[in-house]
C-alpha positions in Angstrom: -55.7 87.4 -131.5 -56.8 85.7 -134.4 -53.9 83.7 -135.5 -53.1 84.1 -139.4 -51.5 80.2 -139.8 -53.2 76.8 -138.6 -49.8 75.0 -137.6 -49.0 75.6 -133.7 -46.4 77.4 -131.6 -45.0 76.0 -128.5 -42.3 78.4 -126.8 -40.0 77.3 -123.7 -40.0 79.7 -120.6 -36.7 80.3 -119.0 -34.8 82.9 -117.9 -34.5 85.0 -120.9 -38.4 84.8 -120.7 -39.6 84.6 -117.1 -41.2 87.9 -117.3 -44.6 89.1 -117.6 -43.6 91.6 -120.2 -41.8 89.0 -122.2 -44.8 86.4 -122.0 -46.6 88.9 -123.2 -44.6 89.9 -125.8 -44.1 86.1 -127.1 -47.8 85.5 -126.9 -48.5 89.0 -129.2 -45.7 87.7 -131.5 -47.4 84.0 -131.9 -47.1 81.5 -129.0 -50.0 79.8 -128.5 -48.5 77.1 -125.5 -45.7 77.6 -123.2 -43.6 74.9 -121.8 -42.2 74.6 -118.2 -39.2 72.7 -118.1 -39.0 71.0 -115.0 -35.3 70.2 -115.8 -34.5 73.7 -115.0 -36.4 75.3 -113.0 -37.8 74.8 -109.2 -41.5 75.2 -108.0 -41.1 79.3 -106.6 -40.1 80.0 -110.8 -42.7 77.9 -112.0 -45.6 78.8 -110.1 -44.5 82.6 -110.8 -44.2 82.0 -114.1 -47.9 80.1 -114.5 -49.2 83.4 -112.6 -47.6 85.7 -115.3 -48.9 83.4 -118.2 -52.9 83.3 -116.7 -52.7 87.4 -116.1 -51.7 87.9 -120.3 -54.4 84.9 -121.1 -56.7 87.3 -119.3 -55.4 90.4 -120.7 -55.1 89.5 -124.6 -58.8 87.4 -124.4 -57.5 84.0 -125.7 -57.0 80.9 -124.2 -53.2 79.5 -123.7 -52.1 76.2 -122.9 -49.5 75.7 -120.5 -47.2 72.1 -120.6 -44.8 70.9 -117.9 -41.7 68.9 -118.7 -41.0 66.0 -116.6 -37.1 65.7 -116.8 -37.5 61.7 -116.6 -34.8 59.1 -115.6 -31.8 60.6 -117.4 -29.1 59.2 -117.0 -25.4 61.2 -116.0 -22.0 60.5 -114.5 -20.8 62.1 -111.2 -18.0 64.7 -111.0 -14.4 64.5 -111.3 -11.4 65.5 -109.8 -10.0 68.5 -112.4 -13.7 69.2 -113.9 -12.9 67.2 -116.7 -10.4 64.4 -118.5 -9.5 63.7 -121.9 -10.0 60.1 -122.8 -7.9 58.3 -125.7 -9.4 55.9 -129.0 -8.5 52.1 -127.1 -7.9 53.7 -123.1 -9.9 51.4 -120.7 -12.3 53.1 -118.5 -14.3 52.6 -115.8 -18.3 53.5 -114.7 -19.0 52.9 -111.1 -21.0 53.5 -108.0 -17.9 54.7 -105.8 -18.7 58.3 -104.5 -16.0 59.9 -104.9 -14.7 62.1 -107.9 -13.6 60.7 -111.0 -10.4 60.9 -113.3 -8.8 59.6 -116.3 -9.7 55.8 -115.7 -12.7 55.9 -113.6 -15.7 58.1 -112.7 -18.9 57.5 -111.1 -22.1 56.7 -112.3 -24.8 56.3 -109.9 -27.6 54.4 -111.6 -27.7 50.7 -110.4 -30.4 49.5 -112.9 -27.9 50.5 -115.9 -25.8 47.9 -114.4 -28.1 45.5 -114.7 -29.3 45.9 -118.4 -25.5 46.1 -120.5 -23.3 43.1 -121.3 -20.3 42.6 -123.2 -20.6 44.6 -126.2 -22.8 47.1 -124.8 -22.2 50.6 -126.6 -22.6 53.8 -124.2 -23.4 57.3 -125.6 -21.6 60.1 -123.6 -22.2 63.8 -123.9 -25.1 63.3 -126.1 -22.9 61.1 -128.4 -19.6 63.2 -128.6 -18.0 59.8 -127.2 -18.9 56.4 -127.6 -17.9 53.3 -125.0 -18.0 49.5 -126.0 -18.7 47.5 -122.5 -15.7 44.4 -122.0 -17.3 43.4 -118.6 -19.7 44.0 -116.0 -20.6 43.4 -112.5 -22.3 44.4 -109.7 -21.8 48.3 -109.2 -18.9 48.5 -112.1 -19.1 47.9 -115.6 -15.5 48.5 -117.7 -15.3 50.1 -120.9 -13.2 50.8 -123.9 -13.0 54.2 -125.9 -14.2 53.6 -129.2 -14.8 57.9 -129.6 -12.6 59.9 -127.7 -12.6 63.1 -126.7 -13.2 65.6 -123.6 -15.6 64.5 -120.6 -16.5 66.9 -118.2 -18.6 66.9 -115.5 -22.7 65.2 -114.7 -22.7 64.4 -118.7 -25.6 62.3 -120.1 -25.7 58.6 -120.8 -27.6 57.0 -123.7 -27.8 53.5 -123.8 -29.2 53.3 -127.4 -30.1 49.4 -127.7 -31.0 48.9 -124.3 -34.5 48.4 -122.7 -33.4 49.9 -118.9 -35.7 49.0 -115.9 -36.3 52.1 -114.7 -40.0 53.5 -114.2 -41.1 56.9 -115.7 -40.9 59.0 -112.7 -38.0 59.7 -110.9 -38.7 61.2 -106.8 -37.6 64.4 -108.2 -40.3 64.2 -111.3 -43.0 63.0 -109.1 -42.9 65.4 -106.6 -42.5 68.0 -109.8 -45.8 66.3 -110.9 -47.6 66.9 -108.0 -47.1 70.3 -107.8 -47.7 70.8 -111.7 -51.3 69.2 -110.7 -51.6 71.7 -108.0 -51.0 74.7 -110.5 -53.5 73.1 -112.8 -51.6 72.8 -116.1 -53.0 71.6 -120.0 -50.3 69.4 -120.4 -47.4 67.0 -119.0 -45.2 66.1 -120.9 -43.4 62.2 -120.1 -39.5 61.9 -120.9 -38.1 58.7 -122.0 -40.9 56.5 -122.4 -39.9 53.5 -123.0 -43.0 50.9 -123.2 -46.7 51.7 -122.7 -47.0 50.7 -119.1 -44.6 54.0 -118.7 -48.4 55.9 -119.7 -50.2 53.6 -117.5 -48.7 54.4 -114.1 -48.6 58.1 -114.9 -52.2 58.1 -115.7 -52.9 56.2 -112.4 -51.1 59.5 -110.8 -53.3 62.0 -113.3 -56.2 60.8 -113.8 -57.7 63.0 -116.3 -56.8 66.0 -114.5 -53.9 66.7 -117.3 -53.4 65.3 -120.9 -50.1 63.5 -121.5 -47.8 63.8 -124.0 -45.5 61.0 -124.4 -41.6 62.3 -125.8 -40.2 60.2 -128.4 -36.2 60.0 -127.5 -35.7 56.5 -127.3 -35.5 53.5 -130.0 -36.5 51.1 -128.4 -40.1 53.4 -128.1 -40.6 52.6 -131.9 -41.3 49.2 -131.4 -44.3 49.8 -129.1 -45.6 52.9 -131.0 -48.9 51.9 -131.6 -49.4 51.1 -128.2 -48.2 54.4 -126.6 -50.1 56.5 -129.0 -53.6 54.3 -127.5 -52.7 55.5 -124.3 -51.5 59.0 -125.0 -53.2 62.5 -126.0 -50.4 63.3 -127.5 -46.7 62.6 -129.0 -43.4 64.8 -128.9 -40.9 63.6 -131.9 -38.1 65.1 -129.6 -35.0 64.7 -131.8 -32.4 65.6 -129.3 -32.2 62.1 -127.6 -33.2 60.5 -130.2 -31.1 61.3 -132.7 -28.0 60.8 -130.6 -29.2 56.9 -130.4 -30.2 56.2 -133.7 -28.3 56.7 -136.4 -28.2 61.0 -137.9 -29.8 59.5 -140.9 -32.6 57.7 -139.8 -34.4 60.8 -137.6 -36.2 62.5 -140.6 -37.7 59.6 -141.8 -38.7 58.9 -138.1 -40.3 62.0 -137.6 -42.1 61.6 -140.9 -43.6 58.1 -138.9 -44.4 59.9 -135.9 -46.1 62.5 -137.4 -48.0 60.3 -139.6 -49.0 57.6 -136.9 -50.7 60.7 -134.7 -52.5 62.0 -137.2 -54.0 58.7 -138.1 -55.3 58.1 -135.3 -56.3 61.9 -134.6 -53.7 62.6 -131.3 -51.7 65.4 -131.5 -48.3 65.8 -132.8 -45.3 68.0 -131.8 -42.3 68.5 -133.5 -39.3 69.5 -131.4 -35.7 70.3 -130.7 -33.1 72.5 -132.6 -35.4 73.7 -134.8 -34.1 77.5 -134.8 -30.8 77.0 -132.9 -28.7 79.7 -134.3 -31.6 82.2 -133.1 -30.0 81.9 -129.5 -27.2 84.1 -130.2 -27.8 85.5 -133.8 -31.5 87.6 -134.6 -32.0 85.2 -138.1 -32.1 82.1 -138.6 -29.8 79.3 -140.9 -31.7 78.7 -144.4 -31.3 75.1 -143.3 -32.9 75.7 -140.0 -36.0 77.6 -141.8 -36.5 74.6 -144.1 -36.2 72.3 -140.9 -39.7 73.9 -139.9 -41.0 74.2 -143.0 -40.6 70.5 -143.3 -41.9 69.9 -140.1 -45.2 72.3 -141.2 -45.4 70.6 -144.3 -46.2 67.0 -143.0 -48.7 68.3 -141.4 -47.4 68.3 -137.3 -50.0 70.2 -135.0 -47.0 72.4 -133.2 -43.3 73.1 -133.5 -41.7 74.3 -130.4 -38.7 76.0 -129.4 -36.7 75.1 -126.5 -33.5 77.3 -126.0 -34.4 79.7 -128.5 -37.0 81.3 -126.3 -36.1 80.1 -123.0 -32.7 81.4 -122.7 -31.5 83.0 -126.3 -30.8 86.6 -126.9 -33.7 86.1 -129.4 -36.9 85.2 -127.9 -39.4 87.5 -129.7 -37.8 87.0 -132.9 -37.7 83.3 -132.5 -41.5 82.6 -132.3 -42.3 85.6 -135.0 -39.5 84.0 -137.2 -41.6 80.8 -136.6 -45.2 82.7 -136.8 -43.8 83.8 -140.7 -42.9 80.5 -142.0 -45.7 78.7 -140.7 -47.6 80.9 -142.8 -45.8 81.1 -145.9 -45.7 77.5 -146.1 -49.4 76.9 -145.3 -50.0 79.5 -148.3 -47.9 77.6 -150.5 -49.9 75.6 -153.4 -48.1 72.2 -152.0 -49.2 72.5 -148.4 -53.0 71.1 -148.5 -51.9 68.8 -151.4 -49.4 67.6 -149.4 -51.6 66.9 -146.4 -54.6 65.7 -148.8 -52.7 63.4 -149.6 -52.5 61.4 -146.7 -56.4 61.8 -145.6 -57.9 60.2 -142.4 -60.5 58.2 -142.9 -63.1 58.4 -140.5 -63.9 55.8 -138.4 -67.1 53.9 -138.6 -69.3 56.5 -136.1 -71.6 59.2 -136.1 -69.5 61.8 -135.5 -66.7 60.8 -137.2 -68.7 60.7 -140.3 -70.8 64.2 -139.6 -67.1 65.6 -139.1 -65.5 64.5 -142.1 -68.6 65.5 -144.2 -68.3 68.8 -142.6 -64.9 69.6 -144.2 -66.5 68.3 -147.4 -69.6 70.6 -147.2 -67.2 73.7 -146.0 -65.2 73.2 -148.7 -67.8 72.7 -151.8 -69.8 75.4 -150.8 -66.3 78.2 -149.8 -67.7 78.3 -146.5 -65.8 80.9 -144.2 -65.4 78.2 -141.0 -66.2 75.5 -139.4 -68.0 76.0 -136.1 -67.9 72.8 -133.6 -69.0 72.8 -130.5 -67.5 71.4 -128.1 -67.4 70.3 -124.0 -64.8 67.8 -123.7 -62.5 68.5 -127.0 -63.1 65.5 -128.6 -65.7 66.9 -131.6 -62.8 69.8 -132.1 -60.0 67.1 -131.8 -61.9 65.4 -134.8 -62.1 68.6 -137.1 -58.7 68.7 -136.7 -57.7 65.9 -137.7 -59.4 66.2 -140.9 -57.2 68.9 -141.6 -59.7 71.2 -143.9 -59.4 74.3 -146.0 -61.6 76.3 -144.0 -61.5 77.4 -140.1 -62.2 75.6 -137.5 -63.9 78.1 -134.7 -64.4 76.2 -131.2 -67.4 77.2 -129.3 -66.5 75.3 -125.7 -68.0 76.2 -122.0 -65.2 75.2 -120.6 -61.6 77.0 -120.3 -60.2 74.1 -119.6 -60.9 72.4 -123.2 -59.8 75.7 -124.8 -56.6 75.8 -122.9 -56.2 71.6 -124.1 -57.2 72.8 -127.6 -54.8 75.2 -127.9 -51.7 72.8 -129.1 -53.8 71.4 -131.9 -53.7 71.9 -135.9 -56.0 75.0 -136.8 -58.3 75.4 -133.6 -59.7 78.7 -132.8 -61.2 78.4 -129.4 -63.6 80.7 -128.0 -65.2 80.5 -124.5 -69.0 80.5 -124.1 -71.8 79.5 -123.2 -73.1 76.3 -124.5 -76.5 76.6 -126.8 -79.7 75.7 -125.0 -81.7 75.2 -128.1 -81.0 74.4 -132.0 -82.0 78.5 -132.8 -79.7 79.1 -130.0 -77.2 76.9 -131.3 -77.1 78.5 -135.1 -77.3 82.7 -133.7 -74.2 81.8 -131.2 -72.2 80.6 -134.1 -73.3 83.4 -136.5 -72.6 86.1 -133.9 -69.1 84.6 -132.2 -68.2 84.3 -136.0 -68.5 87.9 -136.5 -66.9 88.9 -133.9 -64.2 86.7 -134.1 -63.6 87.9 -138.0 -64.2 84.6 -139.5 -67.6 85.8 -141.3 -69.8 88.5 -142.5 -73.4 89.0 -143.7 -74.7 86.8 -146.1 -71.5 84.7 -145.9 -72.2 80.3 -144.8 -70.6 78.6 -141.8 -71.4 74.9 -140.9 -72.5 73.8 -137.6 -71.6 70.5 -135.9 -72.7 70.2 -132.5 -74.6 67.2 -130.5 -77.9 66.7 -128.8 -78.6 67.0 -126.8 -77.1 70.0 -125.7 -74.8 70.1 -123.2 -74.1 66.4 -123.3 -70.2 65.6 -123.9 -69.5 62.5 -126.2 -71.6 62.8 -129.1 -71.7 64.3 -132.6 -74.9 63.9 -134.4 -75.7 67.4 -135.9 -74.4 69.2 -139.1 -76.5 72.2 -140.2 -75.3 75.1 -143.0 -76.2 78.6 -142.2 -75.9 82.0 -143.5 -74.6 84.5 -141.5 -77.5 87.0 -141.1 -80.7 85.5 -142.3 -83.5 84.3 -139.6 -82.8 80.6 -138.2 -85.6 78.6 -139.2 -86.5 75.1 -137.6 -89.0 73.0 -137.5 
């Protein structure tokens, strides 16, 4: 189960994947996390589903992280009368809290903050951005519109509000309870729609604790201007370009994603690249050669994981999706560009131990054609930091704990292997010879370096890099 690429593969459950058969079949072709869209599916699924995915972890030997999806406060219209209308360039129409079904110049809309936060001028996204709506007035429960894109509406379509900061909380009733139970099932990850402003972290990590990293989805604007901030108080960040390219401008996504991407790795928090990325694969076995270079891209600046969302949670596809993805994460990370590419934008370490025993870890691996780098690890953070360096060489994850392994498994080039930790420094070296062996990274007479911290056992602390040959008698004095 050695993966043959560093770059990450996130697949969405759903039901053209719900079974154990076909978890097992995505995880053989190259998932390494599966998501759990809360957004469509109910606890009974999801719980069966987490069951399914913990019997193939068991089965295949290797860790694999598991991720909820909060669905978030988004925003939709009610229902109307004939399923859908038609609505005109310059027709006036109407959003409201009236509860009853809508037509060609009204409809409901049953969100009472959004009334609060538009004015005149206001422009409204509907059907992820098929129609547009410029606000002339609004009030208490009613705001009125004019069509500026026309088109067909049908029924319980989204609402973006793309300029707008809306004073709405991260958690919806239905996400919290959804939260709850994801707790219960003791997921990796949980994933936070629609943040808006750090606060949004800080009262779901008053719910968490740090049962559960967070990863905080990138879909709105007005995110960007607080980026920093979220990243401080996330583990992680999801460029999701669904929602957030229908509110900013088509153009102006890549260059965002090239931010996001960058920003994480900076400051060593992982990065996720999502949405569309293999569309066509949920009716047709192959992908579009613009779809392909979508991911490459995506690979190429260096994102931890790239996940697919309808591809393998309801296409015709699913298998083929995430071994389509397996082979071009590959071939790109072969390609002469790819290190250069990430070289170029090095982290430098910050001004600690093991920061510094880290990055010169990469350095030593490198100059001397080591075969890995073996870290061990009790919280994550010492593998979080090899990652982030992004080296040549392997990075094999010696951890106690299935629970870091499982968090591990969304990151940039982390093999993680379950063990005990070392109770000595001989210990230490012989475990990481022998686990490198086994694991194929190494064979006699070949070098692998050693970080680890002591002492032993103690989470938080970097402090040791040792060089050793795999084979020859661990000396220490």
């Amino acid at each position: 189960m050695r993966r043959k690429r560093k770059t990450r593969i996130i697949a969405t459950l759903g039901p053209a994947s719900s079974s154990k058969e076909m978890i097992r079949k995505l995880t053989l072709a190259g998932a390494d996390v599966f998501r759990l869209n809360m957004s469509h599916s109910d606890h009974e699924g999801t719980a069966e589903r987490m069951r399914f995915i913990r019997e193939v972890e068991e089965e295949v030997g290797r860790p694999i992280g598991v991720m909820v999806d909060l669905q978030g406060p988004k925003l939709r219209i009610g229902a109307f009368e004939n399923e859908s209308v038609t609505l005109a360039v310059g027709d006036p129409f109407r959003l409201d809290m009236e509860d009853r079904p809508g037509d060609e110049k009204r409809v409901r809309l049953p969100h009472p903050e959004l009334y609060e936060a538009v004015s005149q001028g206001t422009e409204l996204l509907l059907d992820d951005g098929r129609l547009r709506l410029s606000v002339t007035q609004a009030g208490d429960g009613f705001m009125d519109t004019k069509v500026v894109v026309g088109g067909k509406l049908s029924n319980r379509k989204g609402v973006n509000v793309p300029k707008a900061l809306l004073p709405v909380g991260p958690l919806t009733e239905k996400d919290r309870a959804d939260l709850d139970f994801a707790l219960t099932l003791g997921v990796d990850w949980v994933a936070l729609s629609f943040i808006q402003r750090p606060q949004d972290i800080r009262d779901v990590r008053e719910i968490t604790g740090d049962k559960v990293l967070l990863l905080s989805k990138i879909e709105k604007p007005v995110a960007l201007d607080h980026i920093h901030e979220i990243l401080a108080l996330s583990d992680g960040l999801m460029v999701a370009r669904g929602d957030l390219g229908v509110e900013l401008q088509v153009e102006d996504v890549p260059g965002v994603q090239k931010r996001l991407i960058r920003e994480a790795r900076r400051v060593g928090k992982a990065v996720v690249v999502a949405t569309q990325m293999l569309e066509s694969m949920i009716k047709s076995p192959l992908p579009t050669r613009a779809e392909v270079s979508d991911v490459a891209n995506a690979i190429f600046e260096g994102a931890d994981a790239v996940m697919l969302s309808a591809e393998s949670a309801a296409g015709d596809y699913p298998e083929e999706a995430v071994s389509i993805m397996d082979r071009v994460a590959q071939k790109v990370e072969n390609d002469d560009s790819y290190h250069r590419n990430l070289d170029s934008e090095t982290q430098t370490p910050e001004p600690t131990t093991s920061d510094a025993i880290t990055a010169a870890a990469r350095q030593v691996a490198e100059t001397l054609s080591a075969k890995a780098i073996v870290t061990y690890t009790t919280s994550g953070a010492t593998a979080r930091r090899a990652s982030r360096q992004r080296p040549l060489v392997p990075i094999l994850v010696l951890t106690p704990k299935l629970v870091t392994a499982r968090q591990l498994a969304i990151r940039w080039g982390l093999h993680c292997v379950v063990t005990e930790d070392a109770h000595d420094f001989r210990d230490m070296v012989e475990k990481a010879c022998t686990v490198s062996v086994d694991e194929g990274f190494g064979r006699d007479g070949e070098k692998i370096v050693i970080t680890a911290g002591v002492p032993f056992g103690r989470a938080g602390r970097t402090n040791i890099l040792r060089v050793a040959e795999i084979g020859e008698p661990v000396e220490w004095e």
